[in-house]
Each structure stands twice: as structure tokens, then as C-alpha cells.
C-alpha positions as CSV (number, residue, x, y, z in Angstrom):
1,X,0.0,0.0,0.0
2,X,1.5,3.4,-0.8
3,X,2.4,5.3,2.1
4,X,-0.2,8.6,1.5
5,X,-3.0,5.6,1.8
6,X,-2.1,5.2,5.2
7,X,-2.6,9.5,5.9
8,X,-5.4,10.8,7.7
9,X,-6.2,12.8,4.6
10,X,-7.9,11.4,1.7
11,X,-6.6,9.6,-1.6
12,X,-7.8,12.6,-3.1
13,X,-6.4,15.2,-1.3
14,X,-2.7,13.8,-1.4
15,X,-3.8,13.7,-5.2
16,X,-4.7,17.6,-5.4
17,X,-1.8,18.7,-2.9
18,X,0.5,16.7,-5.1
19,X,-0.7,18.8,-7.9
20,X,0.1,22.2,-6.6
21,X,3.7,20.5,-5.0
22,X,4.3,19.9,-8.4
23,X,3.4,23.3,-9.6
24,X,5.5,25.0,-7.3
25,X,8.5,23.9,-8.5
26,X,9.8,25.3,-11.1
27,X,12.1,22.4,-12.6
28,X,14.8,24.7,-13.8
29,X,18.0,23.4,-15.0
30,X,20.4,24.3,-12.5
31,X,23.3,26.5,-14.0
32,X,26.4,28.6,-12.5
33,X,25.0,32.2,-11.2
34,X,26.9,34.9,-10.2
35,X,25.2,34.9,-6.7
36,X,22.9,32.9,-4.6
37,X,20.2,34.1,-1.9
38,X,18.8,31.7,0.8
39,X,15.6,32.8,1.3
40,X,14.7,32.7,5.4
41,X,11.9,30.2,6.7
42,X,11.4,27.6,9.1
43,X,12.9,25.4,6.8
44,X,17.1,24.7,7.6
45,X,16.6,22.6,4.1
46,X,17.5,26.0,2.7
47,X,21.3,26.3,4.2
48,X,21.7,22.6,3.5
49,X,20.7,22.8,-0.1
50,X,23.1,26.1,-0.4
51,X,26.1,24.0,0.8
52,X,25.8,21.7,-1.4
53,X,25.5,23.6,-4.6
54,X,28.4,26.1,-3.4
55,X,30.2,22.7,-2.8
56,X,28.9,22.2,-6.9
57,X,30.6,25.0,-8.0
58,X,27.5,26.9,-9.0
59,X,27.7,30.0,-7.5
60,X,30.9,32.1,-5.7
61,X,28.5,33.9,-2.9
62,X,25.2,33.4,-0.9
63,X,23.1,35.5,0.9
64,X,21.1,33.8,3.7
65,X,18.2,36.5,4.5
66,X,15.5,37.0,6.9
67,X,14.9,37.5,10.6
68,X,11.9,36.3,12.3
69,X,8.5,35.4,12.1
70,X,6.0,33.9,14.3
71,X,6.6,30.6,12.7
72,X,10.3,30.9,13.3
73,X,11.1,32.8,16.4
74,X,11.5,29.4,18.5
75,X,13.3,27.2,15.9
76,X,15.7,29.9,14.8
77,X,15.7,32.7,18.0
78,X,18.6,34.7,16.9
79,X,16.8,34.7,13.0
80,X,16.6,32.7,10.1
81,X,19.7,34.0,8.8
82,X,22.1,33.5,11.3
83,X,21.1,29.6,11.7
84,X,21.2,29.1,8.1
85,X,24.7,30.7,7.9
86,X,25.8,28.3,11.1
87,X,24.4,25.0,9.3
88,X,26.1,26.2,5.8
89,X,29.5,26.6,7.9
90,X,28.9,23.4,9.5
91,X,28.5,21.8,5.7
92,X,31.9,23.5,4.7
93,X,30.8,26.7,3.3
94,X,33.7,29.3,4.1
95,X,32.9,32.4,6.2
96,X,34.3,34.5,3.3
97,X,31.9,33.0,0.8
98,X,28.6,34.1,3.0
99,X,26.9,37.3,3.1
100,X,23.9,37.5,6.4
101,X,20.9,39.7,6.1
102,X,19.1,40.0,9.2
103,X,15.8,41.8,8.6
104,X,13.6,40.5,6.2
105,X,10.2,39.8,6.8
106,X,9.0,39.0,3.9
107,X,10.0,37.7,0.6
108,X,10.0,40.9,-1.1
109,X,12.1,42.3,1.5
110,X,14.8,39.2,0.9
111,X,14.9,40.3,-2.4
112,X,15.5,43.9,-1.9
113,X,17.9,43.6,0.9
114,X,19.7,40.9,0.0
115,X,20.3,42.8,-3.8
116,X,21.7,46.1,-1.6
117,X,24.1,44.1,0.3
118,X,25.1,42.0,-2.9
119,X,26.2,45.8,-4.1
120,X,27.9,46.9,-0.9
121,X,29.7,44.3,-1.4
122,X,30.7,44.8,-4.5
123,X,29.7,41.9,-6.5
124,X,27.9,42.2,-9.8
125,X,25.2,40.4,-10.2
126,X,23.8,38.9,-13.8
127,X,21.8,35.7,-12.7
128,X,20.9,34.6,-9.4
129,X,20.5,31.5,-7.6
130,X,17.1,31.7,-5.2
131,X,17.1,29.0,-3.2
132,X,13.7,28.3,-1.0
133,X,11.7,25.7,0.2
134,X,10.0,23.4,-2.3
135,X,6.9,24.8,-2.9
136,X,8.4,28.4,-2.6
137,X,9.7,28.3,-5.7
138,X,7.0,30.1,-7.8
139,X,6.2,32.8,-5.7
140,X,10.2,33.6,-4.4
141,X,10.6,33.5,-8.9
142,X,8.0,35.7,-9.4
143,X,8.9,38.0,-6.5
144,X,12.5,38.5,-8.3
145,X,11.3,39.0,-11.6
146,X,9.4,41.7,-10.4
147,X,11.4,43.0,-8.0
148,X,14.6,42.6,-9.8
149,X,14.1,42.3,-13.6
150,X,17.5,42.6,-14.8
151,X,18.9,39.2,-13.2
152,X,18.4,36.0,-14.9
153,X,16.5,33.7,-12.0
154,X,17.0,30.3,-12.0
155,X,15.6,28.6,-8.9
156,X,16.9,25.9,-6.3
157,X,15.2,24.0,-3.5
158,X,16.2,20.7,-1.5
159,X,15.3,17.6,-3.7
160,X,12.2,15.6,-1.9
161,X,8.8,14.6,-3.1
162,X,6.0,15.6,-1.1
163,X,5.9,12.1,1.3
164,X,9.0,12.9,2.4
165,X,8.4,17.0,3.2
166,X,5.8,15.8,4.9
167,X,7.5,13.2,7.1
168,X,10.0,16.2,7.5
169,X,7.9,18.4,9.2
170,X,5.5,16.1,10.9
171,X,2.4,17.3,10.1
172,X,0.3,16.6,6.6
173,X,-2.3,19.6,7.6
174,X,0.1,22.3,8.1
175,X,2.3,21.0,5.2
176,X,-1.0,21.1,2.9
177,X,-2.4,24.4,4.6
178,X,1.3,26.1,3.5
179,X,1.1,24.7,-0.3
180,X,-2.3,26.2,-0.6
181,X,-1.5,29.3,1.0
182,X,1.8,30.0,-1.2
183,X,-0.7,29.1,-4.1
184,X,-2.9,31.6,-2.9
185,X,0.3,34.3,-2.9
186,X,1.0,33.4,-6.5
187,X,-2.5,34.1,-7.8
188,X,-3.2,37.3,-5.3
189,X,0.2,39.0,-5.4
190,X,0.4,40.3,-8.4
191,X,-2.6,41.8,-8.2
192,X,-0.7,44.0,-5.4
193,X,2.2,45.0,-7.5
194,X,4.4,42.3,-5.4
195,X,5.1,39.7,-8.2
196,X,4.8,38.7,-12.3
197,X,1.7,37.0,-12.8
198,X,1.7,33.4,-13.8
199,X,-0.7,31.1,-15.3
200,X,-2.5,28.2,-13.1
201,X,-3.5,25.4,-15.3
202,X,-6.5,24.4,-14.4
203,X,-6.7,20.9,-13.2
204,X,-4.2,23.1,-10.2
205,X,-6.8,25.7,-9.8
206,X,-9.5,23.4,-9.4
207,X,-7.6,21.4,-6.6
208,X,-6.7,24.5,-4.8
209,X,-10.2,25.4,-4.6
210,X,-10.9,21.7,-3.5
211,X,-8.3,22.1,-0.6
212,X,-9.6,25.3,0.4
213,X,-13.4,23.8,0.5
214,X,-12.1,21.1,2.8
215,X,-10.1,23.2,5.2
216,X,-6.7,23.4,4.5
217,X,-6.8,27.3,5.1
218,X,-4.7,28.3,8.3
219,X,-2.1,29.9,5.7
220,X,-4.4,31.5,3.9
221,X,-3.9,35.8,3.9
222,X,-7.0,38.1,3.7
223,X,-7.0,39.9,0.1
């Protein structure tokens, strides 16, 4: 028996949570950049994913962002950053090839920030490596290309299908509520001037709508 059949949620709902996993990521070819960014979450995934692509060769400096959220301020109490930039050292990233922005509270801000201290720093910047949790990899990619038009995006996030996020983080509601609520962002936000629009085929629409119906809404934001 496959293992979601053994879930408290339905057949169906691994089914339509599956769908929007998949949509999420962005299944880009991964290619040298001339920087990365680690975008901050409650997800260390992030800094471990960095290492190991620095470790590849594909990028010469990465910017961990972010500082705290509700969802974070326990696991990561001195911010999202400065964790991620321990577990990257810890992996064998060097000090010199890591750049910590401690402020960010959103992704918009991880962007913005992370692109000034990129400059301070002096390095010029052509294409970019964002780096996020799986199923942040639509919205973070439409947040650059908004934000930051003139880099080439090419996005990276820790290899796992959705059975094993969800045996990560240890609960199948709040892993579910998050992919419908990051859905959510990439339909709403560009209405609000934060992000490109992007097309949702249908057969995701219609099992975001599904999800929503059935209660997987504790990520959801008020538009």
C-alpha cells in the first residue's frame, strides 16, 4: 500500500496537494549564477541545499536573509539567517563565501535587501540562484522577476517529493495548509504589485479550490 494511503487525509487530497507540489516547482536546469540568496523560513533545508550547490561549484556567494516570524522565532531565535549561515559553515561553506541579512520579513524584502548588500559588497550580479523551500519556488521567482528584472532567475530548492516534506515536518495539515496558502500568494500578489503573474493550469486551480473547501486554510492571507 503506498504510504499517503495510510494518511489521515484522503486519496484525493494527497492527489490535489500533489498537484500544486508539483506546480511550485519550477524544474529549472540548475546552472552557474553569479550569486545565490537563501531565502529565510522555518525550513534549515534551505542552508543545506546552499552548501551543497556552493560545494557544486554553481555559485561564488550566498546571501542567507530573513529574521523572524511567528513561525520561526522558536526554531531559529537569533533569526533565520544567522542559523542558516551556522548549518552552511557546519557543511563546509567558508565564512568569506557568505553574506547575512538579518531583517527580512518578507519575501519581497529578501529580495530587496539581499540585492543592496550584494552591491555593498561589490559583486555584480547577472543571474541569481534563489534557493527556497520546495513549494516556494514560484512565488520567491515571481517575486525576483518583479522586483529585480534585470537578473536571470534560475531557482533551487532541497530535492524531496512531497511524502517525504511531509515526514520532515510532521504534520500533513500544516504542510498542505502552506502549499495552498503559497498558491494563494501566486494568484493574489500580483494583483498588489508584489510579483509577475503566472498562469494556473487548471486541473491546479481546481484542486486549490478543493483544498480550500475542505479546510486546508490556516495559511491563507485576507485579500
Amino acid at each position: 500500500m503506498p504510504k499517503h494511503q495510510q494518511r489521515l487525509i484522503t486519496e484525493k487530497q494527497f492527489h490535489d496537494a500533489t498537484l500544486i507540489w508539483n506546480h511550485h516547482q519550477m524544474g529549472h536546469e540548475l546552472r552557474p549564477c553569479s550569486a545565490a540568496i537563501g531565502l529565510g523560513s522555518h525550513d534549515l533545508g534551505v542552508a543545506g541545499t546552499a552548501a551543497d550547490l556552493y560545494r557544486a561549484g554553481l555559485f561564488p556567494v550566498v546571501v542567507f536573509s530573513g529574521g523572524n516570524s511567528p513561525t520561526t522565532r522558536a526554531r531559529f531565535p537569533r533569526g533565520e539567517a544567522v542559523h542558516y549561515r551556522e548549518h552552511a559553515l557546519s557543511r563546509g561553506v567558508p565564512d568569506e563565501a557568505i553574506l547575512v541579512e538579518p531583517k527580512a520579513a518578507n519575501t519581497g524584502q529578501n529580495i530587496v535587501l539581499s540585492r543592496a548588500l550584494l552591491a555593498e559588497a561589490g559583486v555584480a550580479v547577472e543571474s541569481l540562484l534563489l534557493i527556497s523551500k520546495p513549494y516556494m519556488e514560484r512565488r520567491s521567482y515571481a517575486t525576483c522577476r518583479k522586483l529585480w528584472p534585470e537578473a536571470e532567475v534560475v531557482c533551487a530548492s532541497e530535492p524531496l517529493e512531497l511524502d517525504d516534506y511531509i515526514k520532515s515536518i510532521g504534520d500533513e495539515k500544516l504542510v498542505i495548509d502552506m502549499l495552498v496558502g503559497d498558491l494563494q500568494r501566486v494568484i493574489e500578489y500580483p494583483k498588489l504589485g508584489f510579483a509577475v503573474e503566472q498562469e494556473v493550469p487548471r486541473d491546479v486551480m481546481e484542486a486549490y479550490e478543493r483544498l480550500v473547501r475542505a479546510g486546508f486554510d490556516s495559511r491563507l492571507v485576507t485579500t
